[in-house]
C-alpha positions in Angstrom: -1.0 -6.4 -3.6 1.7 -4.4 -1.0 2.8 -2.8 -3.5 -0.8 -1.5 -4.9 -1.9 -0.8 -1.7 1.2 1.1 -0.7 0.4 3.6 -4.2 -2.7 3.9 -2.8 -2.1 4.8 0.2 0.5 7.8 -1.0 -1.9 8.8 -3.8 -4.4 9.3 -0.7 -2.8 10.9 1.7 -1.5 13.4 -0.7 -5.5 14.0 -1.5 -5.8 14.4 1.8 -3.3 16.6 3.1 -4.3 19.4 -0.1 -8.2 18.7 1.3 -7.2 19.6 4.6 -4.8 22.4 3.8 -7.7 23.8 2.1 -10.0 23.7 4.7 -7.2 24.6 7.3 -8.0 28.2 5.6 -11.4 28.4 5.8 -11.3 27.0 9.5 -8.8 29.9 10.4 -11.0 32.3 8.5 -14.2 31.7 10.6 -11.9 31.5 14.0 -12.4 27.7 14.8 -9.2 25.7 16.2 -7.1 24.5 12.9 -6.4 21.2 14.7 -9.5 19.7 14.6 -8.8 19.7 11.0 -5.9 17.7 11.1 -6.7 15.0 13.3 -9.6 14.6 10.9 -7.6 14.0 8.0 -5.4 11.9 9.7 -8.2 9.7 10.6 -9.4 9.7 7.0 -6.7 9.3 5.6 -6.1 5.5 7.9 -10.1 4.7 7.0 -9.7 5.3 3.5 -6.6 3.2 3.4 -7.1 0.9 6.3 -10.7 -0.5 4.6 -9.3 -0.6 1.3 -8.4 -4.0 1.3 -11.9 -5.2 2.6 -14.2 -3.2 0.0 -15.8 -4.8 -3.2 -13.9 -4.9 -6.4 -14.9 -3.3 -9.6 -17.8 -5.1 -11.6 -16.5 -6.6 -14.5 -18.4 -5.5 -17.6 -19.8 -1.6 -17.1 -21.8 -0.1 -20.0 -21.3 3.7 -20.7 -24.1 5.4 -22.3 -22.1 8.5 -23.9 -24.9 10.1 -26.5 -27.7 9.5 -25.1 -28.0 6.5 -28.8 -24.5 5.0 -27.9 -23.8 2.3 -25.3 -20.3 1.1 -25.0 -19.5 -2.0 -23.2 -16.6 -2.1 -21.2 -15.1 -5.6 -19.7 -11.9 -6.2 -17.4 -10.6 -8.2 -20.6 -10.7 -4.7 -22.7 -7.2 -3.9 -24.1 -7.6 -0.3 -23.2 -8.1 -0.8 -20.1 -5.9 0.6 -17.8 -5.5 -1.0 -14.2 -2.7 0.4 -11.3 -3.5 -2.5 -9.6 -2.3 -5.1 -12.9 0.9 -2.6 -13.0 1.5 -3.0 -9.7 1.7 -6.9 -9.8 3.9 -6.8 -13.4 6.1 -4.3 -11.4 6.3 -6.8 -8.0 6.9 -9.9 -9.8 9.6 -8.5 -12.3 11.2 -6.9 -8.3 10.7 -10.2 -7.4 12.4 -11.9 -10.0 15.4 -9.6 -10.0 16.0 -9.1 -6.2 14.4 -11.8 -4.1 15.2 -15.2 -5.7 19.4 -14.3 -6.0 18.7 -13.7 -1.5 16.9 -16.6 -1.4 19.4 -18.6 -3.3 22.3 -17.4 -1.8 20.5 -17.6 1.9 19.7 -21.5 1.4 23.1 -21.6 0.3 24.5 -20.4 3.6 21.9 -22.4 5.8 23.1 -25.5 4.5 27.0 -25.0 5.4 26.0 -24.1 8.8 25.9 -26.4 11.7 22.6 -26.9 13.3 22.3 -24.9 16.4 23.6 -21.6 14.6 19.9 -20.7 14.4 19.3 -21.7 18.2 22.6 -19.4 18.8 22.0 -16.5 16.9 18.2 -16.1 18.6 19.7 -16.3 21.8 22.1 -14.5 21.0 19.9 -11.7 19.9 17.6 -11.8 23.2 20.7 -11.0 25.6 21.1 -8.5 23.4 17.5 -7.2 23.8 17.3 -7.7 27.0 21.1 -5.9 27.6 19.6 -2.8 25.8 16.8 -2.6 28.0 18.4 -2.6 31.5 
C-alpha cells in the first residue's frame, strides 16, 4: 500500500506543479503576486495525497452504457482490468521477497550470537551520542 500511495503521490504532484505553472502565467499576466499560486498547490498537492488513504474505494461492478443500446458490465474480477494499485502489491511482495527476508535472516542470525545487553549498550550508546551532538 506504501508503495501505491508513494506513485500516487508523484503522479500528483507532477499534475500539480504543470497546473500551477500554468496558472503561474496567467497570475503574472493580470499582475496578482505568483506566490499565492504556489502555496496553493503545495497545499493541494498534501490534501490530495494526505486524504487518499481515507476516501472510498472503487465500486466493484460499474456498467458502461457506450451506444446508447449497449451496456457493458465491468467487475473488479474482469481480466482486462487494469489496477496500479494490484501492480503495486505484485511489485512490493516480489521486493519483499528478494531484499527483506535475506536482512531479516541474516539480522536474527546476528541477534542470537550476541550477548544480551548488546541491545541495552548500543541504545545507550547511541543517546550519549545524541546528546554529545547537541551540546
Amino acid at each position: 500500500m506504501i508503495t501505491a500511495l508513494m506513485i500516487y503521490g508523484i503522479a500528483i504532484s507532477g499534475l500539480v506543479a504543470i497546473a500551477a505553472e500554468a496558472s503561474q502565467l496567467v497570475v503574472r499576466r493580470l499582475g496578482m503576486p505568483v506566490r499565492l499560486v504556489w502555496a496553493g498547490a503545495m497545499l493541494s498537492m498534501f490534501a490530495l495525497i494526505g486524504f487518499a488513504p481515507y476516501r472510498g474505494a472503487a465500486p466493484e461492478s460499474t456498467s458502461v452504457n457506450l451506444t446508447g443500446h449497449e451496456v457493458v458490465q465491468i467487475t473488479s474480477t474482469s481480466p482486462n482490468v487494469f489496477s496500479f494499485a494490484t501492480l503495486a502489491q505484485r511489485i512490493a511482495g516480489v521486493e519483499r521477497a528478494a531484499l527483506v527476508h535475506p536482512i531479516e535472516r541474516s539480522i536474527s542470525l546476528a541477534q542470537s550470537r550476541l550477548p544480551v545487553w548488546t541491545s541495552d549498550f548500543l541504545i545507550a550508546l547511541w543517546f550519549i551520542a545524541s546528546a554529545t551532538l547537541l551540546v
